[in-house]
C-alpha positions, -999 to 999 in steps of 0.1 A, spaced: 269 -299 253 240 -290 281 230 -324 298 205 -332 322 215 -352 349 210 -364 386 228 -374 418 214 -393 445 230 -397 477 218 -409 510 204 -386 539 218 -383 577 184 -362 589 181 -359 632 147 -369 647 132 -339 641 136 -336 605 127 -372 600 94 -365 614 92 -335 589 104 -354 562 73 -382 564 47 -351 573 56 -339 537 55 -376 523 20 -378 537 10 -347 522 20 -357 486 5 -395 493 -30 -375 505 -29 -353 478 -22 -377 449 -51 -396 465 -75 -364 469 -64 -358 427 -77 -398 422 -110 -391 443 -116 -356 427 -111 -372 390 -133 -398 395 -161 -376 408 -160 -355 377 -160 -391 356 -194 -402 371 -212 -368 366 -203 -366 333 -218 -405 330 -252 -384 336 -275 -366 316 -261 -335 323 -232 -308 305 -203 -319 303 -181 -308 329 -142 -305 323 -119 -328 343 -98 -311 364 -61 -305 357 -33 -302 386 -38 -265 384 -73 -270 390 -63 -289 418 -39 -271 436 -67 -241 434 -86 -266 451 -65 -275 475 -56 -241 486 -92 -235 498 -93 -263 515 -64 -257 536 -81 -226 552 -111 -251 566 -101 -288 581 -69 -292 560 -48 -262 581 -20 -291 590 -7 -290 552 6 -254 564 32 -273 580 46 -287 547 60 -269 517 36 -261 491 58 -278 463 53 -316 476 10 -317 471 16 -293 441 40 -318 425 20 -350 434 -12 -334 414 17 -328 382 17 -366 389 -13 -378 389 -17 -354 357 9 -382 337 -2 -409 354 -35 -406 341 -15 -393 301 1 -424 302 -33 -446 317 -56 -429 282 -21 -436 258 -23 -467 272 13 -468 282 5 -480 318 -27 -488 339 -50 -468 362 -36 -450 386 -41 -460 424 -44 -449 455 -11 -452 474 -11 -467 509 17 -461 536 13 -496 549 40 -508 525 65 -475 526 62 -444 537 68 -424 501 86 -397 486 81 -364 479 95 -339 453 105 -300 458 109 -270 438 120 -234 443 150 -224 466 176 -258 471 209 -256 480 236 -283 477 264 -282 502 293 -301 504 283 -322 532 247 -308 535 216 -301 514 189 -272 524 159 -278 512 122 -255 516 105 -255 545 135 -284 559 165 -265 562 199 -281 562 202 -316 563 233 -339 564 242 -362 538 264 -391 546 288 -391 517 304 -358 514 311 -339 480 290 -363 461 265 -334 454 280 -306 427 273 -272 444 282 -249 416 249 -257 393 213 -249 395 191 -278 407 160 -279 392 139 -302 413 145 -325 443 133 -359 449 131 -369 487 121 -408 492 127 -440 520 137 -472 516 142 -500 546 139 -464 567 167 -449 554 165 -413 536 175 -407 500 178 -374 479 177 -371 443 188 -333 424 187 -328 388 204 -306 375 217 -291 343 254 -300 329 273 -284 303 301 -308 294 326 -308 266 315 -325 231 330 -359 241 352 -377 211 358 -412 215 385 -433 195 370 -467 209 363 -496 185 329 -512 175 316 -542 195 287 -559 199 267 -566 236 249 -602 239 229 -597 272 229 -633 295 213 -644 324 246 -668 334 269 -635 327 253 -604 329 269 -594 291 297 -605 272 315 -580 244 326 -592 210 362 -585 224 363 -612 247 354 -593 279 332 -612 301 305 -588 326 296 -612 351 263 -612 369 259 -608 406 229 -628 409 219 -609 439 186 -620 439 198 -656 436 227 -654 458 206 -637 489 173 -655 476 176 -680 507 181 -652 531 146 -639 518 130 -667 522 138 -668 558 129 -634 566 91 -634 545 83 -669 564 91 -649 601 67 -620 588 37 -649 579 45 -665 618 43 -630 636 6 -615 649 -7 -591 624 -4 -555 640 19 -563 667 54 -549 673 76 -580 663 60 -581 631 71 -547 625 107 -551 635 109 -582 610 91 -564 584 123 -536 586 145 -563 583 131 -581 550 128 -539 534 164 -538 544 173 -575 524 152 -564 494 171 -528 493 206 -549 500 199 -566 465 185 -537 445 217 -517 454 239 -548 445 223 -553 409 221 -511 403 261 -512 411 270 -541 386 248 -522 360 262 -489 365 296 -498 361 297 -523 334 273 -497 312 298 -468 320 329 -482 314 312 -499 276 303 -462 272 329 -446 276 357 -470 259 333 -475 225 328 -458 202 296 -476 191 276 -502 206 255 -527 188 228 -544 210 195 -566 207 161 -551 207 141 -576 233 112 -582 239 113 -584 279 78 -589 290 75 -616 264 104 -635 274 88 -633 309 66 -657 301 91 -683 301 79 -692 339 111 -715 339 135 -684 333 117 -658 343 127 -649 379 165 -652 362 159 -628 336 140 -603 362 172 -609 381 191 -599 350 173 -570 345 178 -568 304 154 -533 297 173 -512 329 207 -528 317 198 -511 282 180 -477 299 211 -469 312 233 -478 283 215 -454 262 214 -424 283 254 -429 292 263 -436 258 247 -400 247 265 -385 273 302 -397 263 298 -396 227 295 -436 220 267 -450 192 243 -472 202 225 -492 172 196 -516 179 197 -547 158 164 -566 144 148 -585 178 144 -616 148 181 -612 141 198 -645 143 225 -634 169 225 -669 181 219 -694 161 241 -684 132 279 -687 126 304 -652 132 329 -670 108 314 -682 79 273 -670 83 253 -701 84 223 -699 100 214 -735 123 183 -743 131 180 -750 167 203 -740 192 186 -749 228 193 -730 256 214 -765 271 237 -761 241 265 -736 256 289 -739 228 284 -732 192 299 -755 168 291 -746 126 287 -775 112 297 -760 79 329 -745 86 342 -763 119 339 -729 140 338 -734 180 331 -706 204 312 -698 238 270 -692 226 269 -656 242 306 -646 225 292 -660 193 264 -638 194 283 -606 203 303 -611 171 275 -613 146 259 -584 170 290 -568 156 292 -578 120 257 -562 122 276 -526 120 315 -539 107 296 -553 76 268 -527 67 275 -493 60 238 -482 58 232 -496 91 262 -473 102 248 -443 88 217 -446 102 231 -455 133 219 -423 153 184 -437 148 193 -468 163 176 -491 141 181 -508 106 157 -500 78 126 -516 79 134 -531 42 165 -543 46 153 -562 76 126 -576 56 150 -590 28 171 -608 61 145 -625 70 128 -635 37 163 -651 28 168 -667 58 136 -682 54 143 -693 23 173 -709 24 182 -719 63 213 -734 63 232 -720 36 262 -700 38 252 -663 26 283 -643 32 311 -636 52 304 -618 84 342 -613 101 336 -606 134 
């Protein structure tokens, strides 16, 4: 099976090719800006009574840009050719997404907050412990044999963080069909444990935001008490980029190894579509479930899971995971978010909220064979679904069913 994947690994560049590595980060920044500028131009003539003139793809651009370097824009020489080229392909799905209304209007990006990234094409290299790149030669990485160095690499994504270099390759894979022997479970993503498997395991969360939120605090209220502009400001600002990359590497970690080791040990994987940005809204659990980070805990599931042969099958976002029973299927009500334990009143059942909710995630698959037929399209029919909920609604509290989880 061919696979596209990527490796990212940290960078160990000298002085020299530091300096080299933010000239081409300014190149992409001022050509993605130029792209914005140029767009807009063409926007506002064709407001006017005049022919309509066709906006300008990242083609068009880079033919643009190519004249221009011959008059006042000669220092772009310096650079390889790929990072403005691949900042104008962009722009190009910035602004696809912006008319699909997928995301907003694109904007201009300033070097005030970080200095940027870059991406490269054409002749790249991947050494054991170095990378060559166009135009930058060999550079050092810092982990050694990270990087495979017996496969292509299509493109190469250069970026900083807290002033410390990162490269990303993609490449192309072929890997064996993958056959798994694992059991069904269901996932109940948590903001107190990060997610907790109908077999009793337990993922707990790092809180890192939480846990190092104090440190944060410290750092932002030195930036607001330092001069604007002046050296000290500057050092402190490093310091709070470093704290903010210290969590987002502690949270990436936790999620990386708790969805590979549920991907490769399952065979299928049953799991909640949510609504994120809704429950965002809850302004009393919001900087938790950010903290949580529900949609990239489920980005990465999916994309592992495909890659080591495991199922993944979305259930219902209405589904009563939570409020109804894994031994005997009555539905309840109410069950606030203070109410840790769920005890049927029905049947006598007791068992921790989230583990309870893993097992009907389960019985979701165990107890439907449609469901599991369809399960490569990760959803249930849009019928059946319908007939859950009209009977819920109908009758609440009964018990419809035995769902053995």
């Amino acid at each position: 099976m061919l696979i596209k994947r990527a490796y990212r690994t940290e960078l160990d560049p000298n002085n020299v090719q530091k300096t080299n590595l933010m000239k081409h980060c300014g190149a992409a920044r001022f050509a993605y800006n130029w792209g914005i500028q140029r767009k807009e131009e063409v926007y506002r003539m064709n407001q006017l009574p005049v022919p309509h003139i066709k906006t300008p793809t990242a083609i068009d651009l880079h033919k643009e840009l190519v004249v221009l370097k011959q008059g006042g824009l000669s220092w772009m020489y310096e650079v390889s050719k790929c990072a403005p080229q691949e900042a104008l392909r962009d722009l190009d799905v910035a602004y696809k997404n912006f008319f699909e209304k997928r995301a907003g209007h694109p904007r201009f990006k300033s070097r005030k907050n970080r200095i940027g990234s870059f991406r490269l094409t054409g002749s790249i290299k991947a050494h054991d412990d170095r990378i060559q790149l166009p135009r930058l030669g060999k550079i050092r990485l810092k982990e050694k044999g990270h990087l495979p160095t017996d496969t292509r690499v299509l493109s190469t994504t250069v970026s900083e963080q807290a002033g410390r270099w990162f490269v990303s390759i993609g490449v192309e894979e072929e890997i064996e069909a993958p056959e798994i022997d694992g059991e069904v479970v269901g996932i109940d993503l948590g903001i107190s444990r990060l997610a907790v498997v109908s077999d009793g395991t337990f993922i707990e969360n790092p809180r890192a935001l939480k846990v190092h939120e104090r440190k944060l605090k410290s750092l932002q209220k030195e930036v607001s008490r330092k001069k604007k502009g002046s050296h000290n400001r500057k050092k402190v600002v490093r310091k709070l980029a470093r704290q903010h990359l210290k969590i987002s590497s502690i949270r990436k970690d936790a999620m990386h190894k708790a969805t590979t080791e549920l991907a490769k040990s399952k065979s299928a994987l049953v799991v909640e579509s949510l609504n994120v940005n809704g429950m965002l809204k809850n302004h009393c659990l919001a900087k938790a479930i950010s903290d949580s980070s529900f949609g990239e805990f489920l980005r990465r599931l999916k994309y592992k899971a495909e890659w080591y042969g495991a199922t993944i099958i979305e259930a219902d976002m209405f589904y009563p995971s939570t409020k109804r029973c894994s031994n005997c299927g009555a539905v309840k009500d109410e069950m606030p978010l203070s109410q840790r334990v769920y005890r049927c009143e029905f049947c006598g059942f007791e068992a921790d909220r989230d583990l309870n909710a893993a097992l009907n995630l389960k019985a979701v698959a165990v107890s439907s064979p449609e469901t599991l037929n369809a399960c490569m399209s990760g959803r249930k029919t849009s019928s059946s679904l319908m007939m859950e909920r009209t009977a819920m609604n109908q009758e609440p509290n009964a018990i419809r069913g035995v769902l053995n989880g």
